[in-house]
Structure formats: structure tokens, C-alpha cells
C-alpha positions as CSV (number, residue, x, y, z in Angstrom):
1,X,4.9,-22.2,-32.6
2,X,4.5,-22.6,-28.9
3,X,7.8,-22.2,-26.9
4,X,8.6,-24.4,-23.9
5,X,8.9,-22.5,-20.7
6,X,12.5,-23.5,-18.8
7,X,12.6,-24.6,-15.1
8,X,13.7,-20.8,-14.2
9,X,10.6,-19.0,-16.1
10,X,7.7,-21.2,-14.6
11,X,10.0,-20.6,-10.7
12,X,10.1,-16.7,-11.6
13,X,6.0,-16.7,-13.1
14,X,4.7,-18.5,-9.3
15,X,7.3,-17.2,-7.5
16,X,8.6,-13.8,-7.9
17,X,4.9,-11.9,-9.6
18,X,6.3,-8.5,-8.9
19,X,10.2,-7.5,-9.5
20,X,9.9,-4.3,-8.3
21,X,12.2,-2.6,-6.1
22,X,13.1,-3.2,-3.2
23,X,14.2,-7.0,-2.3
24,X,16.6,-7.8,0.2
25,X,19.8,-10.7,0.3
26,X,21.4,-13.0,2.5
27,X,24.9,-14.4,2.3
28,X,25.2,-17.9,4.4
29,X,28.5,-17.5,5.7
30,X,31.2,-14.4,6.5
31,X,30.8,-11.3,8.1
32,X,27.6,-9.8,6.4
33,X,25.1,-12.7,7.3
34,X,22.6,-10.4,8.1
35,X,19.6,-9.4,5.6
36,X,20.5,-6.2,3.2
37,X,17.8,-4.7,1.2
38,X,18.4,-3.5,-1.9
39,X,17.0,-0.7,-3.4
40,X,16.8,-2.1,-7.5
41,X,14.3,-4.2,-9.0
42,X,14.7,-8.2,-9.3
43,X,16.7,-9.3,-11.6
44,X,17.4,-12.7,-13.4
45,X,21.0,-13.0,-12.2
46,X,19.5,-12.9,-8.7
47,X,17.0,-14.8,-9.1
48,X,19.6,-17.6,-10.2
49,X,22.2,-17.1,-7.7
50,X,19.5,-17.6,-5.3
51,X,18.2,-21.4,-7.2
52,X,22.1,-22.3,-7.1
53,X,22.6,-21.9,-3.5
54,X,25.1,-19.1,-3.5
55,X,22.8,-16.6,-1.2
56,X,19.4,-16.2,-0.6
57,X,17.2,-13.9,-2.0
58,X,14.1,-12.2,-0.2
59,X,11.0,-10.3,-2.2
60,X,8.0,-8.3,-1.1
61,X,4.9,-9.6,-1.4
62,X,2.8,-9.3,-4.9
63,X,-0.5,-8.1,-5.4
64,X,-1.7,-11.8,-6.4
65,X,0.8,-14.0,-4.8
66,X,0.4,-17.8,-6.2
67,X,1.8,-19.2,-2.6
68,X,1.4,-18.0,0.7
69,X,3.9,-20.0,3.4
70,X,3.2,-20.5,7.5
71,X,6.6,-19.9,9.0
72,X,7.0,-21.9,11.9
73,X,9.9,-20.7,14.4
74,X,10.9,-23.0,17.3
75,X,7.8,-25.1,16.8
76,X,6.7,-26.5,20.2
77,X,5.4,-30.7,20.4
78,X,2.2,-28.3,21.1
79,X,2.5,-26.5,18.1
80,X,2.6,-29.2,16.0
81,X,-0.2,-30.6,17.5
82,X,-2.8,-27.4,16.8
83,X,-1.0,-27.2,13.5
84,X,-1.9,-31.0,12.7
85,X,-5.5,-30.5,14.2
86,X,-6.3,-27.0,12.9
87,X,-5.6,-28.6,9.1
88,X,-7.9,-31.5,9.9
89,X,-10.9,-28.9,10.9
90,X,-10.7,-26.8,7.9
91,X,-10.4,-30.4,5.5
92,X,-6.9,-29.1,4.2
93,X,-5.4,-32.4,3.3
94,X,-1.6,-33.6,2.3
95,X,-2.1,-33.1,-1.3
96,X,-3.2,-29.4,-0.5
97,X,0.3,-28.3,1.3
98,X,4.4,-28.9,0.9
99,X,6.4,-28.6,4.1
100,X,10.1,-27.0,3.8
101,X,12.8,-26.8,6.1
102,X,14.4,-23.5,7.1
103,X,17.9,-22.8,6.5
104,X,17.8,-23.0,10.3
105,X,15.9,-26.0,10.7
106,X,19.4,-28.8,11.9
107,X,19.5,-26.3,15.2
108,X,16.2,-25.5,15.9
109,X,13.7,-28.2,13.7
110,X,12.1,-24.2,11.8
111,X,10.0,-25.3,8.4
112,X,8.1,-23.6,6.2
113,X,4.5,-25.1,5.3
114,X,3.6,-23.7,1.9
115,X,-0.2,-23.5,0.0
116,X,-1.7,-22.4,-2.8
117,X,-4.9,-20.2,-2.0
118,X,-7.8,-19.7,-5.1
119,X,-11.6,-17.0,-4.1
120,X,-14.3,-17.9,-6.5
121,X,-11.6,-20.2,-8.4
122,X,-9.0,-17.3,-9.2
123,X,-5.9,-16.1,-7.7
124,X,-6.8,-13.9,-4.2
125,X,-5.5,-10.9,-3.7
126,X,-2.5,-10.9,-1.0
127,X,-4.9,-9.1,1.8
128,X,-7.4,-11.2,1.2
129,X,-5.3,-14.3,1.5
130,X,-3.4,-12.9,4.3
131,X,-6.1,-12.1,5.8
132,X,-7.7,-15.5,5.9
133,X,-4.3,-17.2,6.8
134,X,-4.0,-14.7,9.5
135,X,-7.7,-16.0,11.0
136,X,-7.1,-19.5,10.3
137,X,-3.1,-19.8,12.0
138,X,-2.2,-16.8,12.9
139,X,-1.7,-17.3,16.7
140,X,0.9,-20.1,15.5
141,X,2.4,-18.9,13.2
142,X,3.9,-15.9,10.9
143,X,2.5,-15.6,7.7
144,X,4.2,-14.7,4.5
145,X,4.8,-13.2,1.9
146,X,4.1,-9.4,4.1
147,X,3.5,-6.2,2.1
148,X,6.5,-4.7,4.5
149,X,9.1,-7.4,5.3
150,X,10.8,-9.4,2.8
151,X,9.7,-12.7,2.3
152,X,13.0,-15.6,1.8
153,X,11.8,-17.2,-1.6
154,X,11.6,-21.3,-1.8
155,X,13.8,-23.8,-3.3
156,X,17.1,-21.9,-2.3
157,X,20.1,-23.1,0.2
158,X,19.6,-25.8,3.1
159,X,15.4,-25.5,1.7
160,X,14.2,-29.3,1.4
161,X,11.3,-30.5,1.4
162,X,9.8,-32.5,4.8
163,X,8.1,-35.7,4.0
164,X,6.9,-38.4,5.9
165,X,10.3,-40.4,5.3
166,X,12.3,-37.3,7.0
167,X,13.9,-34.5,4.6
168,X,15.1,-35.3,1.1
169,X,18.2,-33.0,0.7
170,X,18.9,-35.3,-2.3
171,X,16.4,-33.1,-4.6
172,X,17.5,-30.3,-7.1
173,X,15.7,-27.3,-7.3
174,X,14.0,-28.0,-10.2
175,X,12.7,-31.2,-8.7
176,X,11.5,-29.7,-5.4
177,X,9.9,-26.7,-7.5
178,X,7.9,-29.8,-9.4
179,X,6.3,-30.9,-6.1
180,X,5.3,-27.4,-5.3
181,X,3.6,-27.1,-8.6
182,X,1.5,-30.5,-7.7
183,X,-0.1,-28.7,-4.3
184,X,-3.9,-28.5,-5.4
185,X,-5.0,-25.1,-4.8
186,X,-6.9,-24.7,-1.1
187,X,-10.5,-22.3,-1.5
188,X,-10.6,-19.9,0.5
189,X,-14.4,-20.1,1.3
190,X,-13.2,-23.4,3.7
191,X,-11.5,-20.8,5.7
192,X,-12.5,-19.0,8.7
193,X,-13.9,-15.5,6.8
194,X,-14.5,-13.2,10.0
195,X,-12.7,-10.4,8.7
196,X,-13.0,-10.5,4.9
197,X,-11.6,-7.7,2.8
198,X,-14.4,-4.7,2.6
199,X,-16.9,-6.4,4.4
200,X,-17.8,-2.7,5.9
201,X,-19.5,-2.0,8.7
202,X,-20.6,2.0,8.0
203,X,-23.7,2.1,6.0
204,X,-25.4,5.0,5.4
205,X,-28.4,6.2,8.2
206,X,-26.6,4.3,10.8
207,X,-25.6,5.1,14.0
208,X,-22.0,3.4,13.2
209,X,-21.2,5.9,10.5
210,X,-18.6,7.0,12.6
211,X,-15.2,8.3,11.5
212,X,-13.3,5.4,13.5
213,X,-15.5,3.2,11.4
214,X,-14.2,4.1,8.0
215,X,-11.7,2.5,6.2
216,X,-8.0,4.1,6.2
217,X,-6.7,5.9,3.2
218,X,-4.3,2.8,2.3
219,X,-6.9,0.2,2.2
220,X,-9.1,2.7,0.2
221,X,-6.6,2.9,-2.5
222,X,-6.4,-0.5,-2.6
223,X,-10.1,-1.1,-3.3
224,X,-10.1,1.7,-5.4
225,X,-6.7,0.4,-7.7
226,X,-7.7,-3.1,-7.5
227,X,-11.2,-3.4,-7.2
228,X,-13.9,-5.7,-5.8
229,X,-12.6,-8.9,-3.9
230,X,-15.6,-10.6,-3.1
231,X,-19.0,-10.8,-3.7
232,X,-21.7,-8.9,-2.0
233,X,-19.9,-6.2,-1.2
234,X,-20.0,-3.7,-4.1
235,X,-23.1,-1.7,-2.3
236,X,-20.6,-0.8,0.9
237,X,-17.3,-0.2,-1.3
238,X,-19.3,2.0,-3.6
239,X,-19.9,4.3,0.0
240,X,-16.5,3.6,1.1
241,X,-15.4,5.4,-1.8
242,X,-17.5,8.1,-1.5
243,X,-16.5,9.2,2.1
244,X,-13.0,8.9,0.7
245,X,-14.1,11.5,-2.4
246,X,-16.0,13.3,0.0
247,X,-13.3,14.0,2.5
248,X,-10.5,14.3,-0.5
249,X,-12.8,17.9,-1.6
250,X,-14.8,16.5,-4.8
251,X,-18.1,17.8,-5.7
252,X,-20.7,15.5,-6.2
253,X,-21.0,15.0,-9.6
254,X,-17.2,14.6,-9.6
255,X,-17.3,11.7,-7.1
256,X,-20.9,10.0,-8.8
257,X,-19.4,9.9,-12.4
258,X,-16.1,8.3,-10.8
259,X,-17.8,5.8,-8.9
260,X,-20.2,5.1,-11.5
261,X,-16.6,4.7,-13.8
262,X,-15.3,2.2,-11.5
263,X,-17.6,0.3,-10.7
264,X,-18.4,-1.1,-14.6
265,X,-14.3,-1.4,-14.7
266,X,-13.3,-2.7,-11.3
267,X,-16.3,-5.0,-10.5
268,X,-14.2,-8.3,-11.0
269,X,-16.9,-10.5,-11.3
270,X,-18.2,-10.2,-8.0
271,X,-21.1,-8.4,-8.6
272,X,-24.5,-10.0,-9.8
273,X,-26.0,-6.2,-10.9
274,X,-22.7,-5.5,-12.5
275,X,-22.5,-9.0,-13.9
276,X,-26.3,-8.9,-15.6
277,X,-25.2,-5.0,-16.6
278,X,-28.3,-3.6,-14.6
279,X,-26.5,-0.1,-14.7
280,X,-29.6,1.5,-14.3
281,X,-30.1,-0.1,-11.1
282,X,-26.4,0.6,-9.9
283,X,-26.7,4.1,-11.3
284,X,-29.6,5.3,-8.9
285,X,-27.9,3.7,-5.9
286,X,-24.7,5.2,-6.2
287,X,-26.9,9.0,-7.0
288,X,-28.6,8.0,-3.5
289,X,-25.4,7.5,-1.9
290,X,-24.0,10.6,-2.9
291,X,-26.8,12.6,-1.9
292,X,-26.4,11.4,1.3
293,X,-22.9,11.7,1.8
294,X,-22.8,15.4,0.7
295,X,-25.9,16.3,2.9
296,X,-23.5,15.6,6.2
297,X,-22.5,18.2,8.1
298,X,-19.5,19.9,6.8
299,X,-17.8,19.2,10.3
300,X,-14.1,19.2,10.8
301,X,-13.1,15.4,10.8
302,X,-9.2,14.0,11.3
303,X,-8.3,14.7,7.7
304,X,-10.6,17.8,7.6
305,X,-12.7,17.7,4.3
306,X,-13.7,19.7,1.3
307,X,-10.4,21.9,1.4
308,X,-9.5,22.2,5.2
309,X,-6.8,19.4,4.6
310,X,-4.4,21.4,2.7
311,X,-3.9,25.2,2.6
312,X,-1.3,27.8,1.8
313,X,-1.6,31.2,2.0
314,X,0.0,34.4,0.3
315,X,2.2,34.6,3.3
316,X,3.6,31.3,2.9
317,X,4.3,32.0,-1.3
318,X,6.1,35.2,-0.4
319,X,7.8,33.2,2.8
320,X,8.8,30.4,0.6
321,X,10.5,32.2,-2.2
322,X,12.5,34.2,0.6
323,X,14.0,31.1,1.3
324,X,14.5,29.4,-2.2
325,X,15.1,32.4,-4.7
326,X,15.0,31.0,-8.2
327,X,14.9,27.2,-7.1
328,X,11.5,26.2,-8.6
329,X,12.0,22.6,-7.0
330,X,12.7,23.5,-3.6
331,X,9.9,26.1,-3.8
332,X,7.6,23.7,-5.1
333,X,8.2,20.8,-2.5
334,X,8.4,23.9,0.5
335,X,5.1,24.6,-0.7
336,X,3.9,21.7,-0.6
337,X,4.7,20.3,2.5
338,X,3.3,24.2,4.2
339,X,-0.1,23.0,3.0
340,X,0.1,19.7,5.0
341,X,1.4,21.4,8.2
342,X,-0.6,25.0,7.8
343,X,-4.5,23.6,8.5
344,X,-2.9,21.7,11.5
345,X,-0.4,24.8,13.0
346,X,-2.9,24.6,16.3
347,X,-1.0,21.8,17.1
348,X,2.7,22.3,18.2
349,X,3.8,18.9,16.5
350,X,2.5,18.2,13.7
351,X,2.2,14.0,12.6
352,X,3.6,14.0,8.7
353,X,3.1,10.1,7.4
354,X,5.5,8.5,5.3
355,X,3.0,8.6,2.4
356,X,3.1,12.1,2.5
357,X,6.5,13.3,2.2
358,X,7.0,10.8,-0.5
359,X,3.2,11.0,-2.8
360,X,2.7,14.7,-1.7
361,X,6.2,16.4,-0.6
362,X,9.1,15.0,-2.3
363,X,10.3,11.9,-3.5
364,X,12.6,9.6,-1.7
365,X,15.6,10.7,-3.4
366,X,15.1,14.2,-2.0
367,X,13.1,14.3,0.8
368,X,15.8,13.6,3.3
369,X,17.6,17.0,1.8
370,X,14.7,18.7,1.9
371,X,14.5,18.2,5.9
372,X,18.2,18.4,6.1
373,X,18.5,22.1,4.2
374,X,15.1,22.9,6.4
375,X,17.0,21.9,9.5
376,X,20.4,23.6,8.8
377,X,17.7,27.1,8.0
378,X,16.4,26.8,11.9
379,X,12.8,26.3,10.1
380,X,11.9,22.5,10.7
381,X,12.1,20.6,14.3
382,X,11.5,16.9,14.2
383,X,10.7,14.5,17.1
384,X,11.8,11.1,16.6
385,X,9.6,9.8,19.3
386,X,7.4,7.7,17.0
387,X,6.2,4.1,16.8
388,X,6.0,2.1,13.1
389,X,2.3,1.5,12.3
390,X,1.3,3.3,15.2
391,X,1.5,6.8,14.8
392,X,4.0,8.9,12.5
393,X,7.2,11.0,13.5
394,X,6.5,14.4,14.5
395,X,7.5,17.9,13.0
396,X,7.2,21.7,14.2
397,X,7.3,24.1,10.8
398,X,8.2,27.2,12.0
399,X,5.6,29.3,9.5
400,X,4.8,33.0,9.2
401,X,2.1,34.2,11.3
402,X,-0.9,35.5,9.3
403,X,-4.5,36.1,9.5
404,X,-5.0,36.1,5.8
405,X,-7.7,33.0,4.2
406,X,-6.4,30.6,2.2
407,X,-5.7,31.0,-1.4
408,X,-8.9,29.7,-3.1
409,X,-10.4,29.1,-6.3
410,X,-14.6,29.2,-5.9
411,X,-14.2,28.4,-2.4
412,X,-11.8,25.4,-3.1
413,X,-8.4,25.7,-1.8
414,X,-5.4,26.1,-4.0
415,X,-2.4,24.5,-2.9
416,X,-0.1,23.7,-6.6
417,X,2.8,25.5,-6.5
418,X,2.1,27.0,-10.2
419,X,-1.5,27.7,-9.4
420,X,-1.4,29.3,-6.2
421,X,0.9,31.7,-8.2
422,X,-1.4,32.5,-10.7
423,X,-4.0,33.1,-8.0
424,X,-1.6,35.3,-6.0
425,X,-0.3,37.5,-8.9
426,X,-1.9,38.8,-12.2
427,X,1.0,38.2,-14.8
428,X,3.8,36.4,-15.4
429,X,6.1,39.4,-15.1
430,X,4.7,39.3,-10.9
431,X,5.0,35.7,-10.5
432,X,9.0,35.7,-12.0
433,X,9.8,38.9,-9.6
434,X,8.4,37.5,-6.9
435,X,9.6,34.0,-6.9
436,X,13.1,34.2,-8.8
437,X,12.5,31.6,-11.2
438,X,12.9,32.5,-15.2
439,X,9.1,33.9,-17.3
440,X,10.3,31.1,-19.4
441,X,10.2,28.3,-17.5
442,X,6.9,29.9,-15.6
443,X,5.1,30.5,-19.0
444,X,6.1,27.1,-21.0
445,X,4.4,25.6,-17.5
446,X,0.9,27.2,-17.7
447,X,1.6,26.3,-21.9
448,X,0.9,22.8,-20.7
449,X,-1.9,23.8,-18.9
């Protein structure tokens, strides 16, 4: 029996694709009027406070968003004009839009113009719709939904939609949330495509195989995670990939057989080879692209490869147990964040990225002790000189001095916690004398193995 979707279900499926933490709120009148984000996932009750006009409710932007918005602030006569004129260049007609005011929109006229994007007749991924929208208006407009700011959801308070008859505050929600299911979906082919997702410059042999050329870390992940986003590109994400495996210390045969992996699983489609299975074909080009990529110079780049990006030494186990006897946590997370800092010590500040203390330190929940209890010891300086997006706050580890080589495994450093132990000591009886922590809890770890 096929169950009917309520009004609520069908807003939540186009609307709110992701109800992970964190979203933010906003009350319309008293002495909290500002945003507050929240740090718990979406929930229905919210969701329907929001419909009912009590506050408004603000999300972070999905992976495959089914509506992108152009939030216009303050729009200018001018404004309006480019807007108009820019929609009548790329053939984006009335049925292909919905205009919405902003709670703000009696004072200062602010609306919300709201699509529906589709690549290759599916649902775009949110950079590569951003990304288009951000060619196509971006220099008059914001864009939303953002990956970092939280994006005010549709169909809420003082939202009504503009026609050509003025606004029509009359509608309910659910009749304004009908409308936005009627815009027809706008390709985005017909937009301007300068800066497509992975359209990659650095090819192998070339002169532009530079390290400023390659892709960050972030959008690396992406690709990897989420795969191809349009065609004719699998040849330069297959390399992309590859530098990244490269500089994150895998051998070759490692990196091959996981590229050759992802490629039959992450392909989406937009690969003819991959599409007509020619694996044979794919196979080859991915073994000449690994060849090529390990016969570079082993040359020290920003995130210093095979091994030089993290280190720790015997110096640092012995110093780190000193200052957390018995705490296998602390010790752990110390540990961790001295192989960061110790390959860059020549610098007297050291840049630590969020992504780091929180995929590689610590957690949120306990990073901010960790620096804290670091800071009360006299061990860890921070320098809160730093710009967002721009370059990452800055912090001096005050670490034993030592001439001894990194604790290695066939020339491969060893930075986890438990096996840098075992390579440091040769029994389990060592390992609990010198660190504190109880032979039981050491030996049921190496049980798991």
C-alpha cells in the first residue's frame, strides 16, 4: 500500500537533505533576535515551529541540495536591472524561478530568488551548483545554502512569495511550498562553466605540475567521498588522487589498487570508459600514472611526503608520559598532536588547522582541555593572530630537544600512540612501566590488533 506523504515530509525531503548538527535559530522579537547555533541535529519539532511562524530556523548546506536561493540585500534599481538582464542571457525564464521576500523586505525591499539546479538531468552536488551560481550572479548577489554559514530555510515568518501582482502574504505555507515544487529545474550546462568542479589543470609531464596547482586536501576528500561530478574529467581526478596518496605516504601498489577501487565505485556515470566497463583500458592508465607520480623527486613539499608530515620520536613517548602518567587519553591525543608540530619545530610558530585538532588531535569535546591543561603546564603558546580561510591560528610546543630519528617501521614513520610503543619497547611489562597505564588495558589493545 503506498502511503501519502503530508505537506511537512515532502518540505523536510527538498528542504532540509541533511539534519545533522549544527543549525542555528532566530526569534523575531525580544532580546535574543540574533542568530544562535545550536550544536544538535534537526529535529521535527523545529522544523515545525519554523512552518508555523514562531522562529526561524537556519541549516547548513547538504551535499545535494534540491534549491539553491540568490539573496538579494538592499537591491539597487541597478541591481534589478543586471538581475532581470543576466536571467534573459542565460534563457532562465519565470517558470524556472520563485522570488521570496525577506523577513526584512517592508524596510529595505531584501528577497530571496529561489531555483532548482539538475547536471546531466540529476541533482548537482552543492559545489558544483555553487560554483556555477557563483559565476553566473555572484557579483550581485550572495548565494546560499553555504557549506559554513547557516542558510534561513523558505516558507517561514514574513517569507511570501513576490509576484507580478505585488506579494501575496495571503498564502499558507503549504500553499507557497506548492509553487516552489512547480519551479522546472534550470540545467546547469546553460550556465557560465569557467570553473567547473575538478576540471584540473596539473597533468602529468607538464610544466604546471606545480604544488600551488594541486587541489587542497578538503576538495580532495570531497572528490574522493563523493566522486566524479562531471564528465571528462575522470583522467585528471584519477592523478589528483594520486598526488594526494602520494604525499599522504602510500606505496604504489597501495595507491593503484585504491584508485583502481574508486574509480569502478565512484564514477557516477560520468565516465564513458567506466560506463562501457573498459577496465582494462582504465587499469593501464591509472599504472602509468602511478609510475609517474612515485618517480618524482622525493623533495620536501608543504605537507612533506612519504613520512616527513608526522613524526614522533622516543624522546617525545618518554616526555609525554612524564606529563600524563596513567592517562592513556591524554597520552594518546599529546602524542598525537607532537607528530603534527615535531617535523615543523624549525618554525617558531607552528600553523595547526582546524581539521587537525579535531580528525587528528582530539575531538571537539576535548580539544579545548587539551590546550587549556597544555597551557596551565607552561608547554603550549598560542597566537590568536589568525584570519578565517586564510591561514590557521598559530602554536609554539615547547618539545624536548633531541637528535634521535623518528620512530619508524621499514622506513615509514610511526606516529599511533599504541604502535610507537611497541616500537619503542619490547614487551608489555616496558610499555606499562613506562607509560603508567594498566598491561591490561595495553594487551586487550594489541588483542584487537
Amino acid at each position: 500500500m503506498t502511503t501519502l506523504l503530508t505537506p511537512e515530509k515532502i518540505y523536510t525531503q527538498n528542504f532540509i537533505r541533511d539534519f545533522s548538527s549544527p543549525y542555528a535559530t532566530q526569534q523575531p522579537t525580544g532580546h535574543r533576535t540574533n542568530w544562535r547555533t545550536k550544536y544538535h541535529k534537526v529535529s521535527d519539532p523545529l522544523i515545525k515551529a519554523h512552518l508555523d511562524q514562531q522562529y526561524w530556523l537556519g541549516t547548513k548546506a547538504a551535499w545535494y541540495p534540491t534549491y539553491f536561493n540568490l539573496d538579494f540585500d538592499h537591491p539597487t534599481p541597478e541591481t534589478l536591472e543586471k538581475l532581470n538582464d543576466r536571467l534573459t542571457r542565460l534563457n532562465i525564464d519565470e517558470n524556472q524561478f520563485l522570488k521570496m521576500t525577506s523577513p526584512s523586505y517592508a524596510k529595505s525591499k531584501n528577497f530571496r530568488l529561489y531555483l532548482k539546479l539538475e547536471y546531466s538531468e540529476r541533482t548537482p552536488t552543492h559545489k558544483l551548483g555553487f560554483t556555477a551560481l557563483k559565476n553566473a550572479f555572484g557579483d550581485i548577489c550572495e548565494i546560499y545554502p553555504q557549506k559554513r554559514r547557516k542558510d534561513r530555510l523558505p516558507c517561514g515568518r514574513d517569507q511570501d512569495i513576490i509576484s507580478d501582482y505585488g506579494v501575496l502574504s495571503h498564502l499558507s505555507w503549504q500553499e507557497e511550498l506548492h509553487y516552489l515544487l512547480k519551479i522546472d529545474p534550470t540545467p546547469i550546462e546553460q550556465l557560465p562553466q569557467e570553473t567547473f568542479l575538478f576540471d584540473l589543470t596539473a597533468i602529468p609531464n607538464d610544466p604546471k605540475d606545480k604544488v600551488k596547482n594541486w587541489k587542497p586536501r578538503k576538495e580532495i576528500v570531497e572528490l574522493i567521498t563523493h566522486g566524479l561530478q562531471a564528465h571528462s574529467t575522470r583522467h585528471f581526478s584519477q592523478y589528483e588522487i594520486l598526488n594526494y596518496l602520494w604525499r599522504s605516504n602510500f606505496l604504489p601498489t597501495e595507491a593503484a589498487t585504491f584508485t583502481k577501487r574508486w574509480v569502478r565505485t565512484h564514477h557516477n556515470g560520468f565516465s564513458k570508459d567506466a560506463t562501457a566497463a573498459r577496465w582494462s583500458s582504465i587499469n593501464a592508465e591509472i599504472e602509468r600514472q602511478t609510475g609517474w607520480v612515485w618517480a618524482r623527486d622525493n623533495t620536501l613539499m608543504p605537507d612533506t611526503p612519504h613520512g616527513l608530515n608526522a613524526a614522533v620520536t622516543r624522546a617525545d613517548l618518554e616526555f609525554t608520559a612524564e606529563l600524563f602518567k596513567a592517562d592513556a587519553v591524554r597520552q594518546k591525543q599529546f602524542l598525537n598532536l607532537i607528530s603534527y608540530v615535531r617535523p615543523r619545530q624549525h618554525h617558531e610558530w607552528v600553523f595547526i588547522p582546524a581539521w587537525v585538532w579535531r580528525e587528528d588531535v582530539a575531538s571537539w569535546k576535548t580539544k579545548d582541555r587539551l590546550i587549556e591543561i597544555l597551557e596551565e603546564k607552561g608547554i603550549l603558546e598560542s597566537n590568536n593572530s589568525y584570519r578565517v580561510e586564510h591561514y590557521s591560528r598559530r602554536f609554539k610546543l615547547k618539545l624536548p630537544q633531541t637528535n634521535e630519528q623518528p620512530l619508524a617501521i621499514d622506513e615509514r614513520n610511526v606516529t599511533d600512540f599504541y604502535d610507537a610503543l611497541w616500537t619503542a619497547h619490547d614487551s608489555i611489562r616496558e610499555i606499562a612501566e613506562a607509560t603508567g597505564i594498566d598491561r591490561t588495558t595495553i594487551w586487550r589493545h594489541f588483542q584487537k590488533g
